[in-house]
VEXDREN-2710 file (C-alpha; in Angstrom, 1 decimal):
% VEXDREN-2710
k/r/px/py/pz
1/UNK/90.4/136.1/59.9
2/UNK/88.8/139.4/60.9
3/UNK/90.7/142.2/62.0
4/UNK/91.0/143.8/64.9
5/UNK/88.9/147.1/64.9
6/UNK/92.3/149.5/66.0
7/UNK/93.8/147.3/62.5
8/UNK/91.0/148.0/60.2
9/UNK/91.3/151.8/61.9
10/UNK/94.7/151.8/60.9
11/UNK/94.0/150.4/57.4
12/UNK/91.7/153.1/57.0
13/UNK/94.0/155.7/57.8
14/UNK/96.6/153.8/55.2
15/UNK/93.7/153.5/52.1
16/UNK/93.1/157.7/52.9
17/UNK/96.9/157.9/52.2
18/UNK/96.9/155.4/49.5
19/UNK/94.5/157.8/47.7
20/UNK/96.0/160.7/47.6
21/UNK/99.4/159.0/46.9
22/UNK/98.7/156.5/44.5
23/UNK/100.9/153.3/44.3
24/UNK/103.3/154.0/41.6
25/UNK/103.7/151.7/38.6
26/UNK/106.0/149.1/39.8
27/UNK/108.0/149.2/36.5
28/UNK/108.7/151.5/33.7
29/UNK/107.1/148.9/31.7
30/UNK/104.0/149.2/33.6
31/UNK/102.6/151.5/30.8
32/UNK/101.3/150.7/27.2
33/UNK/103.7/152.7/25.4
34/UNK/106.6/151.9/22.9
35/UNK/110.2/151.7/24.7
36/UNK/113.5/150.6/24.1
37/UNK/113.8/147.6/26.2
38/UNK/111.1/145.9/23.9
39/UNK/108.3/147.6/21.6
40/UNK/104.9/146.2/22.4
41/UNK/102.1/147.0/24.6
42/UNK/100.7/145.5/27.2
43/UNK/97.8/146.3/29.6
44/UNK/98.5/148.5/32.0
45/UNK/96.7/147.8/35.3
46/UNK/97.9/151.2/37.2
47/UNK/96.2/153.5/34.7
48/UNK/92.8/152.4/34.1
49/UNK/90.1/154.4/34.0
50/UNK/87.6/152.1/35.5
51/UNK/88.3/149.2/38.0
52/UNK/88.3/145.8/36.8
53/UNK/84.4/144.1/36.9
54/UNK/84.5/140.8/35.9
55/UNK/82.6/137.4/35.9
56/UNK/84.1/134.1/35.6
57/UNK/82.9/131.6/32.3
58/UNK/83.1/128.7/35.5
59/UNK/81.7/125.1/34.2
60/UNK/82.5/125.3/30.6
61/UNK/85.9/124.2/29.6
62/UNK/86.0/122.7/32.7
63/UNK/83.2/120.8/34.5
64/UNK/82.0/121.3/37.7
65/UNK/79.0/119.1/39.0
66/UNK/77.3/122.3/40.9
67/UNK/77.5/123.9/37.7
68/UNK/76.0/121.9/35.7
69/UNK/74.5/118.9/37.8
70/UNK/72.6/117.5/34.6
71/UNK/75.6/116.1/33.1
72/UNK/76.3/114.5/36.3
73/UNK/73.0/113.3/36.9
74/UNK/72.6/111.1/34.1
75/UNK/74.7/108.6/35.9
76/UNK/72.6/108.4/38.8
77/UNK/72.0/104.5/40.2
78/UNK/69.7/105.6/43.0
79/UNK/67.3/107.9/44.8
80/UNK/69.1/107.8/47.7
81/UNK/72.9/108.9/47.2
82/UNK/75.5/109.9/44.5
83/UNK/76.8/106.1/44.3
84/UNK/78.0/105.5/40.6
85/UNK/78.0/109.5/39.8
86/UNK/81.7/110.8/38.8
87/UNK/83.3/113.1/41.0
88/UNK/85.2/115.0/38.5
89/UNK/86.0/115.5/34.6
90/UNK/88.6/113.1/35.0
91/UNK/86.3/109.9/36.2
92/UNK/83.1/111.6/33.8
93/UNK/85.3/110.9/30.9
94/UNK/86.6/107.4/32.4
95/UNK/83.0/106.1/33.1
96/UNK/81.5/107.1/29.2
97/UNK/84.7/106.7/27.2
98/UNK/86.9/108.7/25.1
99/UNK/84.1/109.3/22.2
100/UNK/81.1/108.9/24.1
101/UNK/82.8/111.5/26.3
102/UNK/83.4/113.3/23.2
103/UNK/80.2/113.8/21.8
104/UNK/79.0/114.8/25.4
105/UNK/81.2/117.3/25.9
106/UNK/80.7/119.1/22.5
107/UNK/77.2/119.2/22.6
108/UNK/77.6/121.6/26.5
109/UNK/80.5/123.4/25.2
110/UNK/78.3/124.5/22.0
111/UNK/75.3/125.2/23.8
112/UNK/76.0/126.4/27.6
113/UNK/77.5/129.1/26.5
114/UNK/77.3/130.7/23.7
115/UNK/78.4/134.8/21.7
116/UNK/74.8/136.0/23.3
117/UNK/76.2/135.5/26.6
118/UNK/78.8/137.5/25.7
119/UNK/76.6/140.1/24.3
120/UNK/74.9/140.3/27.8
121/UNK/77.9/140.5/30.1
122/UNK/79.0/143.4/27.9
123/UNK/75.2/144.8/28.5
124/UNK/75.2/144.2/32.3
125/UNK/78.4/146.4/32.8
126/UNK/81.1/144.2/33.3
127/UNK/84.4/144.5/31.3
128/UNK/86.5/141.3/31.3
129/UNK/86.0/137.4/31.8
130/UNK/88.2/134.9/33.3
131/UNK/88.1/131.4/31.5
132/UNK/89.1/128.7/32.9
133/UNK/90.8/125.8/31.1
134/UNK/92.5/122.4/32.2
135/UNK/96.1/121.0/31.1
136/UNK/94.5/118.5/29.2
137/UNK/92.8/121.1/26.3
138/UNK/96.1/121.3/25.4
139/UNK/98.5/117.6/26.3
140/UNK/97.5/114.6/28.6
141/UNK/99.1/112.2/29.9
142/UNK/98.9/108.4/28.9
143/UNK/96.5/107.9/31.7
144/UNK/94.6/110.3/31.1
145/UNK/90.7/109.4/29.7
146/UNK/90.0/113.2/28.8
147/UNK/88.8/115.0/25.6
148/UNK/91.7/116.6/24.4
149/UNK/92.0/119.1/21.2
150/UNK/88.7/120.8/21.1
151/UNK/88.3/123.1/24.0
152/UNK/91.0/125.2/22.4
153/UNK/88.3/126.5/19.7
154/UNK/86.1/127.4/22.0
155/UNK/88.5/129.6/23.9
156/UNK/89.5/131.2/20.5
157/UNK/85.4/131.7/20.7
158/UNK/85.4/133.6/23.2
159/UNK/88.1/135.5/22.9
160/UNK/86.9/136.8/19.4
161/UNK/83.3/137.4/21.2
162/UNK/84.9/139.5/24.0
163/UNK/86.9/141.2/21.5
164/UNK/83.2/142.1/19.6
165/UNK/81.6/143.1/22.7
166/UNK/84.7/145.3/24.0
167/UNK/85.5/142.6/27.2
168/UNK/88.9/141.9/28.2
169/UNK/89.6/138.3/29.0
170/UNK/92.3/136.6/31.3
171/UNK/93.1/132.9/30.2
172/UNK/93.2/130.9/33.1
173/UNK/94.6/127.3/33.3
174/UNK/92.7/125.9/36.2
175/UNK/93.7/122.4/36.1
176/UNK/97.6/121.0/36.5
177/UNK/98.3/117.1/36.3
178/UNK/97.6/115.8/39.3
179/UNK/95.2/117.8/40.6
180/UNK/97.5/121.1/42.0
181/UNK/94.7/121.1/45.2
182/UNK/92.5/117.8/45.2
183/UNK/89.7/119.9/44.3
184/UNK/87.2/118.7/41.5
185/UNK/87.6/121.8/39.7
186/UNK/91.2/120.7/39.1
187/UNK/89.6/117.6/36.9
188/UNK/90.7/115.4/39.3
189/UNK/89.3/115.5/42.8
190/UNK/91.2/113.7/46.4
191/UNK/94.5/114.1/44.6
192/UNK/97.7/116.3/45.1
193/UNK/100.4/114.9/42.8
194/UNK/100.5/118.6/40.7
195/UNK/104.9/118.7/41.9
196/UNK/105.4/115.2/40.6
197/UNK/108.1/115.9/38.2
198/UNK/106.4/114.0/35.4
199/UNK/103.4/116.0/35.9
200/UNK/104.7/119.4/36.6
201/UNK/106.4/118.4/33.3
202/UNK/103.2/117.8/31.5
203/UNK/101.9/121.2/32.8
204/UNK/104.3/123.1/32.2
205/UNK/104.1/122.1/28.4
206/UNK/100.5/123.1/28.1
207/UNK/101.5/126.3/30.3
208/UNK/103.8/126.9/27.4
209/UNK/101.7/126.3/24.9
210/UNK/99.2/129.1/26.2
211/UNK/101.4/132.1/27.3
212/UNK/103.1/131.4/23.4
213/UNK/99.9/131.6/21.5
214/UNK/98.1/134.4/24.0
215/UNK/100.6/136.7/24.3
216/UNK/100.9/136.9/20.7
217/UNK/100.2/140.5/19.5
218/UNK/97.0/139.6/18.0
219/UNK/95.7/138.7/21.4
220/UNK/97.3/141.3/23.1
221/UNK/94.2/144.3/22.5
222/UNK/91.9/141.7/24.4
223/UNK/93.7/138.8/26.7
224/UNK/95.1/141.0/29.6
225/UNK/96.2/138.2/32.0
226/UNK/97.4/135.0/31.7
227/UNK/96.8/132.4/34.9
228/UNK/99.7/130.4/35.0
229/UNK/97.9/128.0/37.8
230/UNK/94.5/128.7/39.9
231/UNK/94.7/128.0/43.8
232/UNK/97.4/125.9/44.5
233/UNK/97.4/124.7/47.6
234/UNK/99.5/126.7/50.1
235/UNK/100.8/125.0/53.2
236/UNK/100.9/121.7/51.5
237/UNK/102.4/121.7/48.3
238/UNK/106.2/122.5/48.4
239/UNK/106.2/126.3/48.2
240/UNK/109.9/126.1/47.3
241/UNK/109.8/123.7/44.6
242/UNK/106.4/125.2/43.7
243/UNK/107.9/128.9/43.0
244/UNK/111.3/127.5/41.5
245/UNK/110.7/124.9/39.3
246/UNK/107.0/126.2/38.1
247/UNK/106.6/129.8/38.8
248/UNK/110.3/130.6/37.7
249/UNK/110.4/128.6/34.7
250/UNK/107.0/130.1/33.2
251/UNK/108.0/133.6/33.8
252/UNK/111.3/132.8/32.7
253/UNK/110.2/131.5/29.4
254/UNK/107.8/134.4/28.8
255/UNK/110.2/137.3/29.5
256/UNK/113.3/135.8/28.7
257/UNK/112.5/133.3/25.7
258/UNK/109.8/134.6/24.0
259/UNK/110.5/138.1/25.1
260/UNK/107.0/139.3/25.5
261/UNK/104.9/141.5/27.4
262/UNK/101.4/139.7/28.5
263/UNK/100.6/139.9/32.1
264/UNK/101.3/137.0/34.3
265/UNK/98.7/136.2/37.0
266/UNK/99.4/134.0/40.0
267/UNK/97.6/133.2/42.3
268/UNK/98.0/133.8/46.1
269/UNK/97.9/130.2/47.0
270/UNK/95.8/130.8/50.2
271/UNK/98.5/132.4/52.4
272/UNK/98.4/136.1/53.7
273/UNK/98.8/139.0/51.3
274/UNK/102.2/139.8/52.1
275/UNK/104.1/136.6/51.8
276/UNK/104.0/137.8/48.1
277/UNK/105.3/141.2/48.3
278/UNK/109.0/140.2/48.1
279/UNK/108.6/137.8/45.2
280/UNK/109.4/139.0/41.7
281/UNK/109.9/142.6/42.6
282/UNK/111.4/145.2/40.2
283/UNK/114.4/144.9/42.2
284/UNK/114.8/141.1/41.1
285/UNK/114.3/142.9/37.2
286/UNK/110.2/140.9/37.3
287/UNK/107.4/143.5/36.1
288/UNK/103.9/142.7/34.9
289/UNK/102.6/140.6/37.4
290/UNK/99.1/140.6/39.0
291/UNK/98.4/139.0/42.4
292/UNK/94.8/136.9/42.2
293/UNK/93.3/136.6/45.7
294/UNK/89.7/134.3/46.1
295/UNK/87.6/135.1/48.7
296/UNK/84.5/133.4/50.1
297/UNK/83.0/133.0/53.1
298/UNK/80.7/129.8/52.4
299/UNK/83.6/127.0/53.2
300/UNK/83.6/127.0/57.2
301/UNK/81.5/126.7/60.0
302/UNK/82.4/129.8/61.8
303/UNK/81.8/131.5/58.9
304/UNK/78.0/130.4/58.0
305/UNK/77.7/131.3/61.6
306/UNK/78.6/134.4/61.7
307/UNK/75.8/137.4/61.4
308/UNK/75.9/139.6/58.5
309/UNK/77.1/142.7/60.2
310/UNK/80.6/140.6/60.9
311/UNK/80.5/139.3/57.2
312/UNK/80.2/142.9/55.7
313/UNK/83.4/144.1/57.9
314/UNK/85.0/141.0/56.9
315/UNK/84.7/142.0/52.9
316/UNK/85.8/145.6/54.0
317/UNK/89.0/144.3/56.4
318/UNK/89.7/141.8/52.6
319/UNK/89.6/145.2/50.9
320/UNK/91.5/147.5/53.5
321/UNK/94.3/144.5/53.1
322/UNK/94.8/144.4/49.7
323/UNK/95.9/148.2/49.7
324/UNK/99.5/147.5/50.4
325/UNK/100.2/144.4/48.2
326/UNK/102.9/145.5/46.1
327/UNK/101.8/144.2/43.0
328/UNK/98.4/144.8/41.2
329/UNK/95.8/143.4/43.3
330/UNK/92.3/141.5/41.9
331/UNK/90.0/139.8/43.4
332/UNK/89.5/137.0/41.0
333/UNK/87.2/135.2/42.8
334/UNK/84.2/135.6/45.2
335/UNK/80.5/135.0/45.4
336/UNK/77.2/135.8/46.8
337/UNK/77.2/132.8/49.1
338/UNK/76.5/133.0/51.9
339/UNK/75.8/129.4/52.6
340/UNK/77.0/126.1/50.9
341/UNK/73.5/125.0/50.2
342/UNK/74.3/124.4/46.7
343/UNK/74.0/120.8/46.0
344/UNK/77.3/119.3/44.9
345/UNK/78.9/122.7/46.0
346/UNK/81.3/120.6/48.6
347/UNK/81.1/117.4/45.6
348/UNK/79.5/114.8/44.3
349/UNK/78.8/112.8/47.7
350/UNK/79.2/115.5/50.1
351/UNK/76.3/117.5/51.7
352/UNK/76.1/121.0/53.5
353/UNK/77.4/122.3/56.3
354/UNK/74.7/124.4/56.8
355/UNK/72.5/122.0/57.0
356/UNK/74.5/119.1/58.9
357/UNK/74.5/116.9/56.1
358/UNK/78.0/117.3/55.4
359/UNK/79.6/114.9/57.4
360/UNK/80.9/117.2/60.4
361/UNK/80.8/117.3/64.2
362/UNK/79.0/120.8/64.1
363/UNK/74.8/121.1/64.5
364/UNK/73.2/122.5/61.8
365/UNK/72.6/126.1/61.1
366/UNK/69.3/126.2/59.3
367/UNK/67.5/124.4/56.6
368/UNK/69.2/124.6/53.1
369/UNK/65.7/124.5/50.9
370/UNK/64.9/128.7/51.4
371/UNK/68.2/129.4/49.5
372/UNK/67.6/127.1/46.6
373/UNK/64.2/128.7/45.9
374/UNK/64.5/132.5/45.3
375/UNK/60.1/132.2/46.0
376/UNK/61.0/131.2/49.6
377/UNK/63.9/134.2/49.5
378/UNK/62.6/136.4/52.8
379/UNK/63.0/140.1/52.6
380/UNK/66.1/139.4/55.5
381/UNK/67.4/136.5/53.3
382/UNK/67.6/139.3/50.2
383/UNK/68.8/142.4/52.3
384/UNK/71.7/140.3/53.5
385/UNK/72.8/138.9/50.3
386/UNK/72.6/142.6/48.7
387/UNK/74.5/144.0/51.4
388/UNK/77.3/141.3/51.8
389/UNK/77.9/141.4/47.3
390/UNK/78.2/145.7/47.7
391/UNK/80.2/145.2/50.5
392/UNK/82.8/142.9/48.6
393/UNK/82.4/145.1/45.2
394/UNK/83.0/148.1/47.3
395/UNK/85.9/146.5/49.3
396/UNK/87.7/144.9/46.1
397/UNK/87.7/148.0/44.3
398/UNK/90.0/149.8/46.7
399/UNK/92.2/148.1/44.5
400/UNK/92.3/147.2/41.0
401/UNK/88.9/145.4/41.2
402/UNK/87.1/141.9/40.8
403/UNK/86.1/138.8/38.9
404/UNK/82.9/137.3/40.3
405/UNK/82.6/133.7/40.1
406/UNK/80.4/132.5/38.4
407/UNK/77.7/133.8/34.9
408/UNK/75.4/131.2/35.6
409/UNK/74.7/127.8/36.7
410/UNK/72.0/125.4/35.8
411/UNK/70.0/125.8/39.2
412/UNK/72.1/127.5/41.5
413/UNK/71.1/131.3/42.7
414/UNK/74.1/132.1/45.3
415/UNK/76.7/131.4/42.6
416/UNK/74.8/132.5/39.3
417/UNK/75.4/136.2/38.6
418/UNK/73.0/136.2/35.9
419/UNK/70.0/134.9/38.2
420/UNK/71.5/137.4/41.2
421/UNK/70.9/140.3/38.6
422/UNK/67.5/139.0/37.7
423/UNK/66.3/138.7/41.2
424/UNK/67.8/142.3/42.3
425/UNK/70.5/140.9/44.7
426/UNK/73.2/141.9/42.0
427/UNK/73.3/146.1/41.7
428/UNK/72.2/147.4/38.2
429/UNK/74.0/149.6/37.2
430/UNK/76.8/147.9/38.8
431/UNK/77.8/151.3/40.4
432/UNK/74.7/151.8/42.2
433/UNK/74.1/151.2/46.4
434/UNK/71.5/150.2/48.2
435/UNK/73.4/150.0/50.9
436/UNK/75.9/152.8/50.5
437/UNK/79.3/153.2/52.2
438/UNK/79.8/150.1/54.1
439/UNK/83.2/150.1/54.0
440/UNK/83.6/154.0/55.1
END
């Protein structure tokens, strides 16, 4: 929701203060430095030089059909609509199999991406990567048709390739059992069943798993964040039962069992910045914990609508309202979008809002082909993308910066940094404007 001018006036004021008076480590243990309460380092958010500029590894470890619609495709039955093509990772492995699956899946995760990739990230400026992983990488449950064991390699991959190339890396499980939002980049879609105690249960042991082995001190020089659980769904799981019997128990097991120092991520769940200012404060003895807010504005109608001036003050009011979080703030996820053209963007089955085929009682907006086809970009189309990606890069690092979703997609441009950089939507050198002080 946009603020009100006198707000974002006020915020203004409040980031001019906030400058002059940095926000003060929010625990002794906030700095990488040898102490007596427990002698390793970790990453220090509050002190780096540089903000954080990220890209996401999206589509990899776990599938998404937008991402890569070619695996998808293959499964096709008509010209006419997505009958007979899976949803999700869950229903792609049910319909081939456990080893046709198998063989499938190796082959993308060896070739879509690969240690050049992570060669060129480094070389386009950007200085960590968030990659996403499911529960089932690591345990399933009986039900469960997934590939199981492999992924973990590749993770170790690209951990020891963004070690090489001087990249930081956040591990991010982006999956629970049960689907923690119904979305089908959970790998499962149209299910919410994440706070089913078996489940939770199952999650929590391959949560386990992952903040054991990664916060490890031979990780600790590169994997700077640990995800414990990417966008719950606020407002409709059981927030109570959410933060107590999942939140609790994994910082509780990383502080308290295993005694060690890696940053814990969580997510914001959807709800306003500050119903997460009183949780796991220094006062309640918690330190090391990042806040990861997502922001897009390709997901509602009165947000395609809206003109680009009120999009750009939008991505400055996200940025002015981040400044009084109380724990390190990132923006872990955002895009160029500024439509949901993308096929399969909404799922498998689903159309556009934009366009009217997504099945909706709102008229459409415009036709969807222009923004799928960077020769029928117009000189408006590309000024407006420009301006709305400085305005969030400018916006996001008034705090402790950003993670871009996503590298790259098969055919996608609004969601493929590496084409966005190519086509001059993207700044290069990521520090230069365009379209200077947008959010002054």
């Amino acid at each position: 929701m946009l603020l009100s001018l006198f707000t974002i006036a006020t915020l203004s004021f409040q980031l001019l203060l906030a400058k002059a008076n940095p926000i003060p480590h929010q625990s002794p243990l906030s700095l990488q430095f040898m102490n007596d309460r427990n002698e390793k380092r970790f990453y220090d958010y509050g002190t780096i030089k540089s903000p954080i500029r990220g890209v996401n590894i999206g589509g990899w470890l776990v599938l998404e059909p937008y991402i890569t619609p070619s695996l998808f495709e293959r499964f096709r039955e008509n010209p006419f609509n997505d009958d007979g093509i899976p949803v999700d990772e869950f229903h792609y492995c049910k319909y081939l199999g456990y080893d046709e699956a198998k063989s499938r899946l190796i082959n993308h995760w060896d070739t879509f991406y690969t240690e050049q990739d992570f060669k060129d990230i480094a070389d386009k400026g950007l200085n960590l990567v968030r990659i996403p992983i499911g529960y089932w990488a690591f345990k399933k449950r009986d039900l469960d048709p997934f590939v199981t064991g492999y992924q973990e390699k590749y993770l170790d991959n690209a951990i020891e390739w963004s070690k090489k190339y001087g990249l930081k890396v956040w591990v991010d499980l982006h999956g629970a059992a049960g689907s923690q939002n119904g979305f089908d980049n959970s790998g499962l879609r149209d299910h919410l069943e994440f706070l089913n105690d078996d489940n939770l249960d199952v999650t929590l042991q391959a949560l386990k798993y992952i903040l054991e082995k990664y916060s490890r001190e031979e990780f600790l020089d590169t994997v700077v964040g640990i995800e414990l659980i990417n966008e719950p769904l606020g407002g409709v799981i059981d927030m109570q039962k959410y933060k107590t019997q999942f939140l609790d128990v994994a910082y509780d097991y990383l502080r308290h069992t295993l005694k060690r120092n890696q940053i814990i991520v969580i997510h914001d769940t959807f709800l306003p910045n500050e119903y997460w200012d009183d949780f796991w404060t220094l006062k309640q003895d918690h330190w090391g914990v990042v806040i990861d807010h997502h922001r897009y504005e390709a997901f509602n109608y009165g947000d395609l609508t809206s003109p680009i001036e009120m999009k750009v003050r939008t991505a400055c009011a996200w940025g002015l309202s981040s400044i009084k979080d109380t724990h390190w703030s990132i923006t872990g996820e955002f895009s160029a979008a500024l439509t949901d053209c993308t096929k399969w963007l909404n799922g498998v089955g689903r159309g556009a809002r934009y366009d009217g085929t997504l099945a909706s009682n709102y008229a459409p907006i415009g036709s969807c082909k222009p923004f799928n086809d960077i020769s029928q970009y117009t000189p408006e189309m590309r000024t407006n993308t420009r301006k709305f990606v400085e305005a969030q890069l400018d916006a996001f690092e008034m705090r402790e910066g950003w993670i871009i979703w996503c590298y790259k997609t098969e055919s996608s441009i609004e969601w493929d940094l590496k084409r966005l950089i190519e086509y001059d939507l993207f700044p290069q050198p990521i520090t230069s404007r365009k379209y200077p002080k947008q959010c002054e």
